[in-house]
Wavefront OBJ file of the C-alpha trace (Angstrom):
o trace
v 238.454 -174.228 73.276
v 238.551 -172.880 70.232
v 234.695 -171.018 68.692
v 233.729 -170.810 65.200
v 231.682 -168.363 63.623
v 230.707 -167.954 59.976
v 229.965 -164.633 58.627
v 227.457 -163.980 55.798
v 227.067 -160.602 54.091
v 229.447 -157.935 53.751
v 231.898 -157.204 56.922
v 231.044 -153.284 57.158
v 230.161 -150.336 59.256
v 226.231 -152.345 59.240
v 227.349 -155.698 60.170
v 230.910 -154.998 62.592
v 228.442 -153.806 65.758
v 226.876 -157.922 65.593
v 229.980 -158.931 65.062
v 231.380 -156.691 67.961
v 228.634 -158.215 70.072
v 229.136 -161.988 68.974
v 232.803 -162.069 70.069
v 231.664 -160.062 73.465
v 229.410 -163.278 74.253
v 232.563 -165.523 73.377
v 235.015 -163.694 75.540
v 232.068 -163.428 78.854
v 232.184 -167.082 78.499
v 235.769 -167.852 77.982
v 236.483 -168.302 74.684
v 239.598 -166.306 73.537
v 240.143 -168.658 70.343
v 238.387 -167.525 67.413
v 237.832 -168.423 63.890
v 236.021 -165.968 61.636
v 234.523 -167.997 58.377
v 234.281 -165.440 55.825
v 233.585 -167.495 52.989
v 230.211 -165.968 52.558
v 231.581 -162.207 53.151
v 231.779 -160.530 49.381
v 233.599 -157.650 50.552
v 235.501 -156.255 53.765
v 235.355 -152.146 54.060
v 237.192 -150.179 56.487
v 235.051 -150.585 59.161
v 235.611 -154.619 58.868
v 239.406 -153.822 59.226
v 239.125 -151.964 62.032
v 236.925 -154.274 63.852
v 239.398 -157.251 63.098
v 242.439 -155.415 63.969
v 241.011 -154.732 66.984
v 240.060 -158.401 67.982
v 242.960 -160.156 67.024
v 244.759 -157.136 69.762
v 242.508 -157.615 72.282
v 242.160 -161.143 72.084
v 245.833 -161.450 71.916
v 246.216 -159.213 75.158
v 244.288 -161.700 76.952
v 245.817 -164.614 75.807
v 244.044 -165.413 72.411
v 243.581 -164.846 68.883
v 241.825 -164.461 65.830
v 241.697 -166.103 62.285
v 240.142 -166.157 59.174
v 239.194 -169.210 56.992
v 237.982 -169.426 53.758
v 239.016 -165.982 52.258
v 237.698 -165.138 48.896
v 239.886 -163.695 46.051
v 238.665 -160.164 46.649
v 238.973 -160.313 50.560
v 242.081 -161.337 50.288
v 243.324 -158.834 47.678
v 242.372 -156.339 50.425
v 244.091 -157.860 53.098
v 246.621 -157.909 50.752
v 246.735 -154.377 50.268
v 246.130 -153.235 53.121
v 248.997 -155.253 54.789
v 246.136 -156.787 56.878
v 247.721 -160.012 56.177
v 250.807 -159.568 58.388
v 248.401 -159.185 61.238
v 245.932 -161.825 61.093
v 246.786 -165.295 60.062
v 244.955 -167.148 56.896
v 243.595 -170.212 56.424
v 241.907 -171.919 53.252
v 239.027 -173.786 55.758
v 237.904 -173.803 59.026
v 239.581 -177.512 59.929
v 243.133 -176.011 59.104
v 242.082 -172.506 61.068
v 241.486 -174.733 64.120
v 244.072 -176.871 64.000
v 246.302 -173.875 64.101
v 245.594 -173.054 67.561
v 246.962 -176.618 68.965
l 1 2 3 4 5 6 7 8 9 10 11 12 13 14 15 16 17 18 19 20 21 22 23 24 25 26 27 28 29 30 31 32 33 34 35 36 37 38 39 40 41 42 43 44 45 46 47 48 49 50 51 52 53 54 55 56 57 58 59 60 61 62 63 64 65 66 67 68 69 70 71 72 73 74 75 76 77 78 79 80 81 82 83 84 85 86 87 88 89 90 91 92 93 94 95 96 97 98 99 100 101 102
């Protein structure tokens, strides 16, 4: 099984505790196969790093994973620069970002 969830609004310090609590609900009930949909996020901060280099570890530890679809030019400049990208796979859309996990 493999659950989707779009993000709207920034991916900061104000936004990564729902986010926190969103995957939470996924993992009590199973789901360890995520796709994030940021194509709505403007901007990622620190905070929004953290919390996604954290996921895609602890998902990973448990037998999961984590990706992002539908990064925008300035998202992905920052994963870019923050060598974010050699941690968390890519994908254009979400029907690519799913099919990766088969």
């Amino acid at each position: 099984m493999v659950t989707v969830l779009g993000l709207r609004g920034g991916l900061n310090q104000d936004s990564v505790e729902t986010l926190m609590a969103e995957i939470a609900s996924c993992k009590a009930s199973g789901s360890f196969r995520i796709v994030l949909e940021i194509r709505d996020v403007p901007l990622i901060d620190s905070a929004g790093l953290e919390a996604i280099q954290t996921l895609v570890i602890d998902l990973g530890r448990r037998g999961g994973d984590l990706c992002l679809a539908g990064v925008n030019k300035i998202c992905q400049d920052i994963f870019t620069a923050t060598r974010m990208e050699s941690l968390v796979r890519v994908y254009d859309d979400v029907p690519s970002a799913v099919r990766s996990f088969t």
